[in-house]
C-alpha positions in Angstrom: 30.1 -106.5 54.8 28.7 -103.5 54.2 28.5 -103.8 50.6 27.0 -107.0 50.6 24.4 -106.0 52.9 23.2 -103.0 51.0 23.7 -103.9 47.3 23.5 -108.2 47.5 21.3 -108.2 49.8 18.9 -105.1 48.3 18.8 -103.8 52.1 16.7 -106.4 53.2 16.7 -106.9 56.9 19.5 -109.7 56.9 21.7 -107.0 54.7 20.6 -103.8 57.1 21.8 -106.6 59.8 24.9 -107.4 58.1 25.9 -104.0 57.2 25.3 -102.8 61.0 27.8 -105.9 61.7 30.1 -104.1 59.0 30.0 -100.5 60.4 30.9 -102.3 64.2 33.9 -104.0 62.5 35.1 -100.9 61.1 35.2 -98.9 63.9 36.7 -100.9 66.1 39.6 -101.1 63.9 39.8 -98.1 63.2 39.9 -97.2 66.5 41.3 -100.0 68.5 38.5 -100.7 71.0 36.2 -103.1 71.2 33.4 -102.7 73.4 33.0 -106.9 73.4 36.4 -107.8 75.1 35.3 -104.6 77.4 32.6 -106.3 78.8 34.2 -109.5 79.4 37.1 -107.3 81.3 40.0 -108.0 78.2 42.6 -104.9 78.1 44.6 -104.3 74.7 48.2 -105.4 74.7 50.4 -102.8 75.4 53.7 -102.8 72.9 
């Protein structure tokens, strides 16, 4: 995602849109949290 966005898409707004999307993705990986199922009150599976 972040490829595409910068290089495909020249770092038009769609690719500075997508690449944002890509930088989200990755760090909630990487770090296991994901502030979407926060909101809407989800917990991680413990195990």
């Amino acid at each position: 995602m972040l490829t595409c966005g910068v290089a495909a898409l020249h770092a038009s707004p769609l690719g500075l849109l997508l690449s944002g999307a890509g930088v989200v993705t990755l760090v909630t990986g990487v770090f296991g949290y994901c502030p979407a199922c926060a909101i809407a009150g989800r917990e991680p599976l413990k195990g």
